[in-house]
N, C-alpha and C positions, 0 to 999 in steps of 0.2 A: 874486681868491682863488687860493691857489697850495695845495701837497697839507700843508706844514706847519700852513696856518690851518684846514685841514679837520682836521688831528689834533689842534689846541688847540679846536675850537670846541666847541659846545653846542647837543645836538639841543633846539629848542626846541616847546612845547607843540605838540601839529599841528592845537586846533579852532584858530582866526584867524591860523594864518600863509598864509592867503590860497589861491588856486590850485595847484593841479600843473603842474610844470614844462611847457614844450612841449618837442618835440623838441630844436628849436635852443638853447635854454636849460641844457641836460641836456649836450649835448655836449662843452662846455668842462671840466665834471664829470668826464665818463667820462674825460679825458684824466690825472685824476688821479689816478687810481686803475687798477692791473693787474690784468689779465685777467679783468677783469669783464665782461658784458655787459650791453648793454639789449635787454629782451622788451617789444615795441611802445611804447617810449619811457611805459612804465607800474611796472616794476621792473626792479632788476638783478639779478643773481644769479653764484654764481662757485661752482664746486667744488673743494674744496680734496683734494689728497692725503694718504693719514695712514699710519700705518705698521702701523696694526691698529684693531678695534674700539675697542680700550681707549683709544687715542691719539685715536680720532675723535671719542670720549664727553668725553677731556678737554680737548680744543678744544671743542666744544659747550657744556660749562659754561666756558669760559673767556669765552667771546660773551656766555653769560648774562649774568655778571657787566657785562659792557659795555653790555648791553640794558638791564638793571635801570639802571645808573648814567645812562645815557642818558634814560631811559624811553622808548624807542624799539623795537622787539621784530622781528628778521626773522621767517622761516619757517627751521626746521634740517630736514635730512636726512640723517640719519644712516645709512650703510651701513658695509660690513664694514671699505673701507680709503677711506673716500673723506666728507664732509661736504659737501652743499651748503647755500650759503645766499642766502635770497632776500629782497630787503628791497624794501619799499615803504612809503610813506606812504597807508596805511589811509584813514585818514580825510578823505585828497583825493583817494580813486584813482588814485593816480599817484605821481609822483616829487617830494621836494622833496628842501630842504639835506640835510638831517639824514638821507637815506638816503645819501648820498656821504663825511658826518661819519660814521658807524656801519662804513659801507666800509673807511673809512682807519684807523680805529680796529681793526677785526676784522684786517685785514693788518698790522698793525703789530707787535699781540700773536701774530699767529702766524709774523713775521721773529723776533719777539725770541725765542720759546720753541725755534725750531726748533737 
């Protein structure tokens, strides 16, 4: 899987898509996606720069939108010039596809807006 089939794919439901990744599993991921990290190979998470509140609340709804179409949902944090976000798979404790698909997708939308 390469970073374009992560930005065509489809976070798919997360009860039966089996385990959370392992570390080694997870790795090949992080490669395709910037300056993200992984926190104990359980979530990633990245903070984004913004130009003001207002810019950070409109990036925040713009993930929405991506979360809803995904049904996939990170954690937002929203501060004065800055948004973080954190994604995991919930429901495996840990990381799957579909936190790496919602990655590639949230960076994508905010190359294109910027």
């Amino acid at each position: 899987m390469d970073k374009e089939q992560l930005l065509k794919g489809r976070c798919q439901p997360c009860e039966g898509i089996g385990s959370a990744m392992s570390l080694q599993q997870a790795e090949p991921y992080m490669a395709m996606i910037e300056d993200w990290q992984m926190v104990e190979a359980k979530q990633i998470e990245k903070v984004f720069s913004t130009k003001n509140f207002v810019d950070a609340m409109n990036f925040a709804n713009q993930i929405t939108e991506i979360a809803e179409a995904e049904d996939h949902h990170p954690d937002l944090h929203v501060s004065y010039r800055s948004l973080k976000v954190d994604i995991t798979t919930h429901a495996l404790g840990g990381l799957s596809e579909n936190d790496f698909i919602l990655a590639a997708k949230i960076d994508q939308v905010r190359k294109d807006t910027e």
